[in-house]
N, CA, C and O atoms as a GROMACS GRO file, in nm:
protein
  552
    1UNK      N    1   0.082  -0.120   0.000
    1UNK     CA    2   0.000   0.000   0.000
    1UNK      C    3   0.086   0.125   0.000
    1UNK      O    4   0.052   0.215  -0.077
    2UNK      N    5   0.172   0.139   0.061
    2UNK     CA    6   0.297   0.251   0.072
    2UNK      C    7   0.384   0.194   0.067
    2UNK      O    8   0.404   0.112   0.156
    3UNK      N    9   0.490   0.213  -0.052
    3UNK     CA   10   0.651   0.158  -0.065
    3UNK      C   11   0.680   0.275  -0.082
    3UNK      O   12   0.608   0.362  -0.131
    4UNK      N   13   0.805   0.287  -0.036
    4UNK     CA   14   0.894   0.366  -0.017
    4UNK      C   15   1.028   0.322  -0.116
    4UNK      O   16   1.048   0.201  -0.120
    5UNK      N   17   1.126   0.413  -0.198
    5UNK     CA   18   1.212   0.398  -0.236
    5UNK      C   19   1.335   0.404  -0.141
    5UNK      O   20   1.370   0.484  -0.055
    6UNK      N   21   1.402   0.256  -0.203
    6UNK     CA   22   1.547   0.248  -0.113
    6UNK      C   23   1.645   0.235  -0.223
    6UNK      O   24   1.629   0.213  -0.344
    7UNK      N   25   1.789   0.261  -0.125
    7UNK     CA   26   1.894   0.260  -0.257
    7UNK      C   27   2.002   0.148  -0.182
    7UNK      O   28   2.032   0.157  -0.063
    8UNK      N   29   2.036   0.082  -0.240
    8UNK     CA   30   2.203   0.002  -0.172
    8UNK      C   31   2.296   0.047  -0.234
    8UNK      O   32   2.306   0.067  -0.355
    9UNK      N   33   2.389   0.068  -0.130
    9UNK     CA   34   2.564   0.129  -0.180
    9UNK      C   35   2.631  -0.035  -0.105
    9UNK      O   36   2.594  -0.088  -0.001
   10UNK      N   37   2.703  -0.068  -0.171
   10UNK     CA   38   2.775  -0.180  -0.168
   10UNK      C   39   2.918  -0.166  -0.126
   10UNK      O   40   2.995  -0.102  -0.198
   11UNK      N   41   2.956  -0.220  -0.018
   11UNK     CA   42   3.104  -0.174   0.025
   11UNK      C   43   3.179  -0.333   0.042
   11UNK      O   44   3.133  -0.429  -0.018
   12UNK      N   45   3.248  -0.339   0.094
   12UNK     CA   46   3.357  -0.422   0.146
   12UNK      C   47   3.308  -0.511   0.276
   12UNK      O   48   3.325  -0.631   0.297
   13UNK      N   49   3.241  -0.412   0.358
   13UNK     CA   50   3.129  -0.509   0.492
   13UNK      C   51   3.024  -0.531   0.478
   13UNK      O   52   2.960  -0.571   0.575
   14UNK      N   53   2.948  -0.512   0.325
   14UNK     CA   54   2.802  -0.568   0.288
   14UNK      C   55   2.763  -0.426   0.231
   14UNK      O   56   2.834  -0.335   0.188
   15UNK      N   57   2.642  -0.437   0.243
   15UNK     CA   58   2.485  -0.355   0.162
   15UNK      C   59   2.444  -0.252   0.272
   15UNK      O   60   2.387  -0.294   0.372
   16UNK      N   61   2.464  -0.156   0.262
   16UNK     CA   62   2.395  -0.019   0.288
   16UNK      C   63   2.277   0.004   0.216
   16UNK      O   64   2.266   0.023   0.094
   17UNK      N   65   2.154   0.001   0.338
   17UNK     CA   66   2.062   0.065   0.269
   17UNK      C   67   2.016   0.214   0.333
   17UNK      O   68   2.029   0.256   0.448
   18UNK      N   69   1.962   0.273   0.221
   18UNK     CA   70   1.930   0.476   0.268
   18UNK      C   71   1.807   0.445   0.224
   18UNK      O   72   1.782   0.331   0.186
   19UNK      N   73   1.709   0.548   0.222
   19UNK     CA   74   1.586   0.603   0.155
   19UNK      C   75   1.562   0.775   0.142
   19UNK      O   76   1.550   0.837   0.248
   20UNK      N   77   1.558   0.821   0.063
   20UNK     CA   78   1.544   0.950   0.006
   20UNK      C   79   1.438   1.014   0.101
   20UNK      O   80   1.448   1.114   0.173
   21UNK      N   81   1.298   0.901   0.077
   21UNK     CA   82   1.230   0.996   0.221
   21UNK      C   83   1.241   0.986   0.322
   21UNK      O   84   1.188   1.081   0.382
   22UNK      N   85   1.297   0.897   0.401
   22UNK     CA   86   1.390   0.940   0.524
   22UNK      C   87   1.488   0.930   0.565
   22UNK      O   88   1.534   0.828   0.616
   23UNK      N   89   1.552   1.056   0.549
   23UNK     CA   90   1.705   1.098   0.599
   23UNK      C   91   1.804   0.980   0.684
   23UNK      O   92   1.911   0.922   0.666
   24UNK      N   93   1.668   0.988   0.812
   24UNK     CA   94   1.724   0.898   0.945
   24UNK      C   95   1.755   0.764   0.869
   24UNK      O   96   1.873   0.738   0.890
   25UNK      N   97   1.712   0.692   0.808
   25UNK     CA   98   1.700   0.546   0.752
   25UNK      C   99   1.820   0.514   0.738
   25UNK      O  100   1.893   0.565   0.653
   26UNK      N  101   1.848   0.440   0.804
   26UNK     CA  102   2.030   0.330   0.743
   26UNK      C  103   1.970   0.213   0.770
   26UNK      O  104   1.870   0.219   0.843
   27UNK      N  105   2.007   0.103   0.727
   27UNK     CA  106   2.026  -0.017   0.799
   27UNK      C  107   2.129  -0.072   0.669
   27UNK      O  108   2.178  -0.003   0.580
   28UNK      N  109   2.145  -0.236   0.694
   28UNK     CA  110   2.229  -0.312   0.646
   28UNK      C  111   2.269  -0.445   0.584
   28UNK      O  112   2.368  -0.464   0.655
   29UNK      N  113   2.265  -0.519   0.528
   29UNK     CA  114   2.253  -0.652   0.504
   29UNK      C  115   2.337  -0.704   0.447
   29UNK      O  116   2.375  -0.656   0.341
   30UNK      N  117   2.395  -0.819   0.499
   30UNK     CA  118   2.541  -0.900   0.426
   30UNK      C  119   2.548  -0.939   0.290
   30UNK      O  120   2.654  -0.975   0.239
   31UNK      N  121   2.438  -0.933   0.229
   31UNK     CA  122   2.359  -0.948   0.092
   31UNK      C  123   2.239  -0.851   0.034
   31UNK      O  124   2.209  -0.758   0.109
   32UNK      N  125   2.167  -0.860  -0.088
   32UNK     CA  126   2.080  -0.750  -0.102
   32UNK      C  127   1.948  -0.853  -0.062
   32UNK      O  128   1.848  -0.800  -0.110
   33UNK      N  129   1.923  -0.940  -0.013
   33UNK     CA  130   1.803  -0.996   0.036
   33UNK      C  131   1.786  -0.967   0.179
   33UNK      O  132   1.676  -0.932   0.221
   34UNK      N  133   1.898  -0.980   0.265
   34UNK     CA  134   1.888  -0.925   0.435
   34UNK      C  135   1.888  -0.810   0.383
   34UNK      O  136   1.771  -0.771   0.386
   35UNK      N  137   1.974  -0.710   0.322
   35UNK     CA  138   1.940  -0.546   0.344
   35UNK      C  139   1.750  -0.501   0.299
   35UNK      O  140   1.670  -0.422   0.347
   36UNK      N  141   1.745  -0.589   0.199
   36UNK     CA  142   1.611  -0.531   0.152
   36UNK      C  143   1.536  -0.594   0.331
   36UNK      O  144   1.509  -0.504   0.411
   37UNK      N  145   1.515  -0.727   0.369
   37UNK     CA  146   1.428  -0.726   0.462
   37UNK      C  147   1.479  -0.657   0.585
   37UNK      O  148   1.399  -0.642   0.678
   38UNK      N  149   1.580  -0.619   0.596
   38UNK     CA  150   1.624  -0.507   0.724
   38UNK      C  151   1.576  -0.356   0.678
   38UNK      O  152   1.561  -0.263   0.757
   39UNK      N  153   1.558  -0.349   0.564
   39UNK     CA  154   1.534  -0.194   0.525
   39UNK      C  155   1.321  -0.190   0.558
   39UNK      O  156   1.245  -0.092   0.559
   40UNK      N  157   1.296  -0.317   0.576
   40UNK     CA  158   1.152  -0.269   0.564
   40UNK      C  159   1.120  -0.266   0.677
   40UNK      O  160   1.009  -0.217   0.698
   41UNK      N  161   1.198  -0.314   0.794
   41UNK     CA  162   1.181  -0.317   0.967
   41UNK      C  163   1.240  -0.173   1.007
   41UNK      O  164   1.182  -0.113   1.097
   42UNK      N  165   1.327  -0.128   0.960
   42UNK     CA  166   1.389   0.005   0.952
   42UNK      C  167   1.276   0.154   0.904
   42UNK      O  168   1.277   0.266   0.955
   43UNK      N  169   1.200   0.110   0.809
   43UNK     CA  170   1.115   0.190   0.740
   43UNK      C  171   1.021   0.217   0.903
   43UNK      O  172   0.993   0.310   0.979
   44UNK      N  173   0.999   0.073   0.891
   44UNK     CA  174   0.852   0.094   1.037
   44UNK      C  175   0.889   0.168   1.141
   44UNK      O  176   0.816   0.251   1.195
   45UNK      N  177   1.010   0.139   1.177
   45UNK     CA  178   1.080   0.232   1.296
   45UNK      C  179   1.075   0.365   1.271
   45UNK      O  180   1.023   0.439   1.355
   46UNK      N  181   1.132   0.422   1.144
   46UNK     CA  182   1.122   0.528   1.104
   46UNK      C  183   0.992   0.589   1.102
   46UNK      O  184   0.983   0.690   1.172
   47UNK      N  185   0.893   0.554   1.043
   47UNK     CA  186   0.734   0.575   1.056
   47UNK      C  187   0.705   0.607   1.173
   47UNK      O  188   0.664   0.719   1.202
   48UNK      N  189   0.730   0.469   1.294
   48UNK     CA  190   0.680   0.521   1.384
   48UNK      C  191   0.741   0.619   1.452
   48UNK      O  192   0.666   0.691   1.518
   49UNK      N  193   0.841   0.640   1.455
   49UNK     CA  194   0.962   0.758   1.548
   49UNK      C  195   0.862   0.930   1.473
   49UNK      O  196   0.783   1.001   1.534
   50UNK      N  197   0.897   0.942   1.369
   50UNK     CA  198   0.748   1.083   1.309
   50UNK      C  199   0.634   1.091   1.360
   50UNK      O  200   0.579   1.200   1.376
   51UNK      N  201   0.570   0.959   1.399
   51UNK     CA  202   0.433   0.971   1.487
   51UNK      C  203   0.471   0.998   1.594
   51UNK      O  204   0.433   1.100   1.653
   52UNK      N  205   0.549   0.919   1.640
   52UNK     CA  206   0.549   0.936   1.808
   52UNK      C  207   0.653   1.059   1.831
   52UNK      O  208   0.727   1.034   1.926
   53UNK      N  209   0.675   1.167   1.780
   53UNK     CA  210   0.764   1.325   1.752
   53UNK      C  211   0.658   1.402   1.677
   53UNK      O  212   0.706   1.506   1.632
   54UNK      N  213   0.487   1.381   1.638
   54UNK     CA  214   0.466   1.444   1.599
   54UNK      C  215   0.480   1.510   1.481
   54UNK      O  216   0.424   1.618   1.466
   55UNK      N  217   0.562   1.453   1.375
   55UNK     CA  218   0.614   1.514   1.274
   55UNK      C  219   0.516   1.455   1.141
   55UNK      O  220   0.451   1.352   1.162
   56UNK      N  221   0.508   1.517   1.015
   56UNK     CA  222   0.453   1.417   0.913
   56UNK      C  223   0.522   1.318   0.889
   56UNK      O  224   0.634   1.302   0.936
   57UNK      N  225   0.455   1.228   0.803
   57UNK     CA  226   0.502   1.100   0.719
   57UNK      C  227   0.461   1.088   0.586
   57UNK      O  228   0.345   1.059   0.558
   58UNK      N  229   0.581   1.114   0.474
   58UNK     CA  230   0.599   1.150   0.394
   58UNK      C  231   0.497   1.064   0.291
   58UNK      O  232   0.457   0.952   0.321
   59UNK      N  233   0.462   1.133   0.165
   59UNK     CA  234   0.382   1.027   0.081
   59UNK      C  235   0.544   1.010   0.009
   59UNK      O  236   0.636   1.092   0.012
   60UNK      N  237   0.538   0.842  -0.068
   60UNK     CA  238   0.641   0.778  -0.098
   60UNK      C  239   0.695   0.879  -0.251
   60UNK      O  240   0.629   0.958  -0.319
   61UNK      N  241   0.817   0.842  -0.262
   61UNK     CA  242   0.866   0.954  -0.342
   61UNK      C  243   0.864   0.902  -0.474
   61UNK      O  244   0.786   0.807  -0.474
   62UNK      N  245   0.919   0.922  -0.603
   62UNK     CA  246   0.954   0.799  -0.688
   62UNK      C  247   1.058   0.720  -0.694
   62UNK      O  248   1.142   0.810  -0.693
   63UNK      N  249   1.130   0.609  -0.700
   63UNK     CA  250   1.247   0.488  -0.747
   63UNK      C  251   1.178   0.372  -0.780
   63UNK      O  252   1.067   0.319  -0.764
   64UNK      N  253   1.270   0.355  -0.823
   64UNK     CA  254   1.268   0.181  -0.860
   64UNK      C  255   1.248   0.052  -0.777
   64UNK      O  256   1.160  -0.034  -0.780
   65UNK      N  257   1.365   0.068  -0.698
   65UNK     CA  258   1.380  -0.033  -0.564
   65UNK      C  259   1.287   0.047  -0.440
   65UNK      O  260   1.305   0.159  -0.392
   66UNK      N  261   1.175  -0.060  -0.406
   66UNK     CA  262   1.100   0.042  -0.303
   66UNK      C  263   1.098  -0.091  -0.207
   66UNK      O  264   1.128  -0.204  -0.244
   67UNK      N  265   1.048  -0.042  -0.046
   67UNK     CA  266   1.002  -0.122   0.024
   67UNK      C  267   0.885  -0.067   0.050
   67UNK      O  268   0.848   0.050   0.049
   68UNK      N  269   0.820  -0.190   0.079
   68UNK     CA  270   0.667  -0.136   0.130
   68UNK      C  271   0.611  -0.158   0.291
   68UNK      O  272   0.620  -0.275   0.328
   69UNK      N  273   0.579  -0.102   0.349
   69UNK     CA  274   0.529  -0.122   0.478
   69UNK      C  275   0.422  -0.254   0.532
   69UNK      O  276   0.341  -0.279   0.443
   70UNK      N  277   0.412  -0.300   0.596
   70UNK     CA  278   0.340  -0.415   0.628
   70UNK      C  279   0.215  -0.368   0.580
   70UNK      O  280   0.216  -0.263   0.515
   71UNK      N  281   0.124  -0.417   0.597
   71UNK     CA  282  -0.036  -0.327   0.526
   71UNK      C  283  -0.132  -0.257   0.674
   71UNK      O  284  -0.205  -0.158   0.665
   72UNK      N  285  -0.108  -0.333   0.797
   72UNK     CA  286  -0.142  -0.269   0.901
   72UNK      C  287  -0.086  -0.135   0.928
   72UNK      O  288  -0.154  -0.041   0.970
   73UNK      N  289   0.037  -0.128   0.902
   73UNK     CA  290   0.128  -0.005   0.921
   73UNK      C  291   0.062   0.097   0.822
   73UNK      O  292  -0.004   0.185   0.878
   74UNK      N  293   0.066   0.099   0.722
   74UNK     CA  294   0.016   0.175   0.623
   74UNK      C  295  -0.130   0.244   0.650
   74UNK      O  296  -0.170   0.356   0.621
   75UNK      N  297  -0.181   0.155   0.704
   75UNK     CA  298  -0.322   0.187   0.737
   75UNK      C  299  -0.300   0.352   0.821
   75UNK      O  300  -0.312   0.473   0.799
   76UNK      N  301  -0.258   0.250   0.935
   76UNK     CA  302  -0.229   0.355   1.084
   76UNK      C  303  -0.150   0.495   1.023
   76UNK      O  304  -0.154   0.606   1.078
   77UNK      N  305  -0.077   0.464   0.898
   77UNK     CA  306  -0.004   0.604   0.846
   77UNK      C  307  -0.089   0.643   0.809
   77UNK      O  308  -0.115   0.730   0.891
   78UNK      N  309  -0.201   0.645   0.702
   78UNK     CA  310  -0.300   0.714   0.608
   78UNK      C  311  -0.395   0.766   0.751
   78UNK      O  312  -0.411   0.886   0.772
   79UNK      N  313  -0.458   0.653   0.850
   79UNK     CA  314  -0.499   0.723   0.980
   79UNK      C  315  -0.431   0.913   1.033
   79UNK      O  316  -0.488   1.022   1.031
   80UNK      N  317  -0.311   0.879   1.067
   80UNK     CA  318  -0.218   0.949   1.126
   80UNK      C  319  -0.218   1.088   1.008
   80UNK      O  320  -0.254   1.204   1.028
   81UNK      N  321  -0.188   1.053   0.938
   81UNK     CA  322  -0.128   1.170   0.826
   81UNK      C  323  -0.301   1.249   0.788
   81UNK      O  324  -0.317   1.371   0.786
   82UNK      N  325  -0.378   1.179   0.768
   82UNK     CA  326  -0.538   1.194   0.795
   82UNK      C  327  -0.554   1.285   0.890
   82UNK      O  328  -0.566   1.399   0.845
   83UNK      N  329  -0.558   1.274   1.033
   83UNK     CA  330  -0.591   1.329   1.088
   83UNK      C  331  -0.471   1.483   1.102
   83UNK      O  332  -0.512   1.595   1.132
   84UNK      N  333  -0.347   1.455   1.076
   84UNK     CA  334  -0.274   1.593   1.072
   84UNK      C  335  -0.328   1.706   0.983
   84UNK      O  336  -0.330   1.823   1.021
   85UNK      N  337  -0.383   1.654   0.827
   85UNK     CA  338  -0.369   1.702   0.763
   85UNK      C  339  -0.536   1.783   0.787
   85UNK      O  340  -0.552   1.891   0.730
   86UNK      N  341  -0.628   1.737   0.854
   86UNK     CA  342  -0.769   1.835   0.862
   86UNK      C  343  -0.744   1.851   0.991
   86UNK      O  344  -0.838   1.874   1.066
   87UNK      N  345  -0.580   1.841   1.054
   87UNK     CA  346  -0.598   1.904   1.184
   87UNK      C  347  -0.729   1.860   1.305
   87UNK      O  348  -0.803   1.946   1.352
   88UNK      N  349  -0.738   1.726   1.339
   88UNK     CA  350  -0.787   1.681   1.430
   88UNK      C  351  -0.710   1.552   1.546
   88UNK      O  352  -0.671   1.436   1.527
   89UNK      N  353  -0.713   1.613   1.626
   89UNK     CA  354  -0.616   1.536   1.736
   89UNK      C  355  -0.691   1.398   1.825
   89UNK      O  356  -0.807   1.357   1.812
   90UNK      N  357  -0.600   1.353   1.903
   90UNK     CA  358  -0.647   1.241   1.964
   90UNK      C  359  -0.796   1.242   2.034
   90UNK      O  360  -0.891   1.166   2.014
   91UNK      N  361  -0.785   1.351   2.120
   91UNK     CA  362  -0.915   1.371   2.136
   91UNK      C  363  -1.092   1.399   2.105
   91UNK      O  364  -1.199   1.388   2.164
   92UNK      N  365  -1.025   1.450   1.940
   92UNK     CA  366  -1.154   1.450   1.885
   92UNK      C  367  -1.192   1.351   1.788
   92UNK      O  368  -1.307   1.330   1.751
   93UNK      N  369  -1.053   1.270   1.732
   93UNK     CA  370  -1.112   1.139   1.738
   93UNK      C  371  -1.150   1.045   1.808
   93UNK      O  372  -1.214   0.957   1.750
   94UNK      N  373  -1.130   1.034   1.919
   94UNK     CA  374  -1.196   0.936   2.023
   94UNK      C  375  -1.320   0.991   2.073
   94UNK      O  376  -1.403   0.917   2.127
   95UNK      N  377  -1.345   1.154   2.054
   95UNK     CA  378  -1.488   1.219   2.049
   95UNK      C  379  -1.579   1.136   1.970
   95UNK      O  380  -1.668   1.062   2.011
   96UNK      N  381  -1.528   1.170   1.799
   96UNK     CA  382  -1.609   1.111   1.701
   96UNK      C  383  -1.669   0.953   1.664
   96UNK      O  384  -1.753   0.895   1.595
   97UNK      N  385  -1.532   0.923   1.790
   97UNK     CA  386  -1.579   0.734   1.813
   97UNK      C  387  -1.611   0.713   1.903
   97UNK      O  388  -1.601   0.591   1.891
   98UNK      N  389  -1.642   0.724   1.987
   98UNK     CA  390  -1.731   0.704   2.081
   98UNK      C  391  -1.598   0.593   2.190
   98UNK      O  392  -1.635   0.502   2.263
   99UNK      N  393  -1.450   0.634   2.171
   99UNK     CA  394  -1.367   0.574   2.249
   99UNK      C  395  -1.269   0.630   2.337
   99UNK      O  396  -1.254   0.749   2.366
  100UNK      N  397  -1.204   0.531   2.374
  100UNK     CA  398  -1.129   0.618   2.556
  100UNK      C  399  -1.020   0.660   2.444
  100UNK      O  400  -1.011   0.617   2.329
  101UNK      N  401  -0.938   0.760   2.511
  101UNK     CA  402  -0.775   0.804   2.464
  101UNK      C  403  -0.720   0.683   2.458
  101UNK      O  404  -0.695   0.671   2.338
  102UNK      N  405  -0.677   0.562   2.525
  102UNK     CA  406  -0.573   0.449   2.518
  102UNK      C  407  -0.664   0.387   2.382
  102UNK      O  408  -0.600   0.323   2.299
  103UNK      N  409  -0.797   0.406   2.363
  103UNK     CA  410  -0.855   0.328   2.231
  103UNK      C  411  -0.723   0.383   2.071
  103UNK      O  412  -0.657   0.332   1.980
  104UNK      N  413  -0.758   0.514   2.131
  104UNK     CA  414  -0.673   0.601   2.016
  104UNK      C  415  -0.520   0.554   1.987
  104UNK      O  416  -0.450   0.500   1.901
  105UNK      N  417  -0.514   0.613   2.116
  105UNK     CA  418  -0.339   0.579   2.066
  105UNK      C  419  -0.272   0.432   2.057
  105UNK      O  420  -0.155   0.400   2.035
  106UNK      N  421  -0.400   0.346   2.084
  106UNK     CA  422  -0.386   0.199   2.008
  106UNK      C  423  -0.383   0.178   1.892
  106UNK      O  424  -0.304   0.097   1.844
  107UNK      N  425  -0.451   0.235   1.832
  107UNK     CA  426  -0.502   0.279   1.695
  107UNK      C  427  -0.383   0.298   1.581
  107UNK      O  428  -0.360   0.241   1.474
  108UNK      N  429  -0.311   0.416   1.660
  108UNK     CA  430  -0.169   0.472   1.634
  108UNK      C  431  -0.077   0.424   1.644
  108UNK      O  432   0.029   0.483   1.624
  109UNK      N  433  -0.084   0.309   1.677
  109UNK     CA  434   0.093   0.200   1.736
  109UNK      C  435   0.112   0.148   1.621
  109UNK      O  436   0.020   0.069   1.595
  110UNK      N  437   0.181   0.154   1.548
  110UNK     CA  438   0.255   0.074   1.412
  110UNK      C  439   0.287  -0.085   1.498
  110UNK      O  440   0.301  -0.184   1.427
  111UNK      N  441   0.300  -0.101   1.691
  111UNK     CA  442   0.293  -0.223   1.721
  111UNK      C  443   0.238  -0.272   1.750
  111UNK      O  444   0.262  -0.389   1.778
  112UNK      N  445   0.071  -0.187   1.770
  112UNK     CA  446  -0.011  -0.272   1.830
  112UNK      C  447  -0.074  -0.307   1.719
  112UNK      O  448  -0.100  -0.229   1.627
  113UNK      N  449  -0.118  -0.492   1.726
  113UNK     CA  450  -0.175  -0.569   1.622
  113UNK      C  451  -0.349  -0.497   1.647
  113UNK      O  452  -0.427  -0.535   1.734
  114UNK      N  453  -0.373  -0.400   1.556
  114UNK     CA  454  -0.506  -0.340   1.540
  114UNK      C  455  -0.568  -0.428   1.474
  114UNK      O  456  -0.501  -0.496   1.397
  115UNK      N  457  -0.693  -0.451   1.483
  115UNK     CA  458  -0.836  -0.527   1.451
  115UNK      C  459  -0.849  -0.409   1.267
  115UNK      O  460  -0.833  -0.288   1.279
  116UNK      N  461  -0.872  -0.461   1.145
  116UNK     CA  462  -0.887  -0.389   1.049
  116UNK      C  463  -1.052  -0.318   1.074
  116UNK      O  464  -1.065  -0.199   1.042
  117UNK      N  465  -1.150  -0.379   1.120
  117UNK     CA  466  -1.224  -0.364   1.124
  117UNK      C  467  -1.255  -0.185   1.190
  117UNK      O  468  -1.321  -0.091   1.148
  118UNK      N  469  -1.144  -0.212   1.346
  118UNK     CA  470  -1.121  -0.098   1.390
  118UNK      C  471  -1.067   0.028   1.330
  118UNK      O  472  -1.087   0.144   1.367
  119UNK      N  473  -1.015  -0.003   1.258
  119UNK     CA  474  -0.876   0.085   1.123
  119UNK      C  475  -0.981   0.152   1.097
  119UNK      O  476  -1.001   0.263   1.147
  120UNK      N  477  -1.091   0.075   0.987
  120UNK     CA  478  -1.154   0.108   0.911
  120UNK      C  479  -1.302   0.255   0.969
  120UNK      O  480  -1.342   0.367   0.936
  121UNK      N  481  -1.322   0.169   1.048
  121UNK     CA  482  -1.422   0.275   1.134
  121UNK      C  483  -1.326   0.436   1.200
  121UNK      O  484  -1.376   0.527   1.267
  122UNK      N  485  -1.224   0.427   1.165
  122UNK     CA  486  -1.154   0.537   1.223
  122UNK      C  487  -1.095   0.554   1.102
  122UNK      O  488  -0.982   0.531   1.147
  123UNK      N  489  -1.082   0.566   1.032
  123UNK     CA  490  -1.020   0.644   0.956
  123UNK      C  491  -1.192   0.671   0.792
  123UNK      O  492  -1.195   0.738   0.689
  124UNK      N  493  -1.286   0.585   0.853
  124UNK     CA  494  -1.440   0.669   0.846
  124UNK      C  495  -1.452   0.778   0.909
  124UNK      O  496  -1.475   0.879   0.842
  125UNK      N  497  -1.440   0.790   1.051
  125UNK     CA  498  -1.456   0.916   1.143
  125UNK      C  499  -1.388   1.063   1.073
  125UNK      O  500  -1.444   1.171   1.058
  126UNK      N  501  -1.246   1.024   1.038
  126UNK     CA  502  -1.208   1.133   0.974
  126UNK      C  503  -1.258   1.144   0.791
  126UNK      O  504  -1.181   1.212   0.723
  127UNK      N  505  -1.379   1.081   0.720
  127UNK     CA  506  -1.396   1.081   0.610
  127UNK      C  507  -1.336   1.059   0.510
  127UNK      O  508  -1.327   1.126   0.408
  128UNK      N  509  -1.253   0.878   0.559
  128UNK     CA  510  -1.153   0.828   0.433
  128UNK      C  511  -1.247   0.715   0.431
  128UNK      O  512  -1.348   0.701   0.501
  129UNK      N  513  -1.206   0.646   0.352
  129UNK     CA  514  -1.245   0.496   0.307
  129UNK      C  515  -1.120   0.388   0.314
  129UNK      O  516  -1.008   0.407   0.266
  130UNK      N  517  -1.165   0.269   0.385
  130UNK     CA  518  -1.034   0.167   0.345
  130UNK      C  519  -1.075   0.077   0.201
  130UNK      O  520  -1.186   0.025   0.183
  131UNK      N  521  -0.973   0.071   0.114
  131UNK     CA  522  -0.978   0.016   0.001
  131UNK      C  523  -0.882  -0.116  -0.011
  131UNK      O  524  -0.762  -0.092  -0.003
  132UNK      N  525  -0.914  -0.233  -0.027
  132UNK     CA  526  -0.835  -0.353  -0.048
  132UNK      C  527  -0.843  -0.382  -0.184
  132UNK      O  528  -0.947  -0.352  -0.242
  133UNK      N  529  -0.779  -0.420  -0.227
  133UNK     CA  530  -0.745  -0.499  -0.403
  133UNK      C  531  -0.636  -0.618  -0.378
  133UNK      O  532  -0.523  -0.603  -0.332
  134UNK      N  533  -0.682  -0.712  -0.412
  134UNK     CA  534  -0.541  -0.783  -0.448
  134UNK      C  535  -0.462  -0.798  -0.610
  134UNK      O  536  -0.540  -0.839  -0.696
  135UNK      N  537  -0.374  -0.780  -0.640
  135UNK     CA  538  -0.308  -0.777  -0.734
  135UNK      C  539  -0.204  -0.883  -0.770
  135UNK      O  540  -0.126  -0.908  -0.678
  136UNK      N  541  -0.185  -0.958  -0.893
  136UNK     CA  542  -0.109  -1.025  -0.953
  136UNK      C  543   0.030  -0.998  -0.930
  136UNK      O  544   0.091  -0.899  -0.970
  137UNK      N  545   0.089  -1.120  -0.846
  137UNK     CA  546   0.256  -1.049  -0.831
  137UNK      C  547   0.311  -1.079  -0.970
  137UNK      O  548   0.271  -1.157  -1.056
  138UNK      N  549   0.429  -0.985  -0.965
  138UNK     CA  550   0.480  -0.954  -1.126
  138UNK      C  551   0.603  -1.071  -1.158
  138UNK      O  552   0.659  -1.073  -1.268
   0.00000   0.00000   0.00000
């Protein structure tokens, strides 16, 4: 649902991976199969470190080589970035849902295993829709 572009620089002690949209992002892999799956545990960290600082989370930029976020994660970003962007905070979404503050910032954990069902009804509150497709891998 959200990939993100990554790049590997190749040295002498393995695979460096960066990402253009976030600065912070390093990680590493002795090969380009550990760097790619260390770069997508790296991404989530990164995601969540902007939520939990308050900061945005970028829409993905263009490249080639992308990672993509788990699909729960993604959710909770389009949630998150949702509510920054019409400017409504924890409290008035748990107004509009009829739930406690800890409902919310459950909601918001890139670790807590959220119910989709729940996703979906909250990120209704702020007037999105969740959309699933499955697609033919290439």
């Amino acid at each position: 649902m959200l990939s993100y572009p990554i790049q590997f620089q190749e040295d002498d002690q393995g695979i460096l991976v960066t990402s253009p949209d976030f600065p912070e992002l390093t990680t590493f892999g002795d090969d380009r199969q550990e760097a790619y799956a260390r770069s997508v545990s790296a991404l989530e960290e990164a995601v969540a470190a902007r939520m939990h600082d308050d900061q945005d989370v970028p829409m993905p930029s263009v490249g080639d080589v992308r990672a993509a976020l788990p699909t729960l994660t993604a959710v909770k970003v389009m949630l998150y970035q949702g509510m920054r962007d019409q400017n409504i905070g924890k409290a008035e979404l748990a107004r509009r849902l009829g739930w406690h503050l800890p409902q919310v910032d459950r909601a918001l954990d890139v670790e807590h295993h959220s119910r989709l069902d729940r996703m979906d009804k909250a990120l209704s509150a702020i007037g999105k829709r969740l959309v699933v497709r499955a697609e033919e891998i290439a």
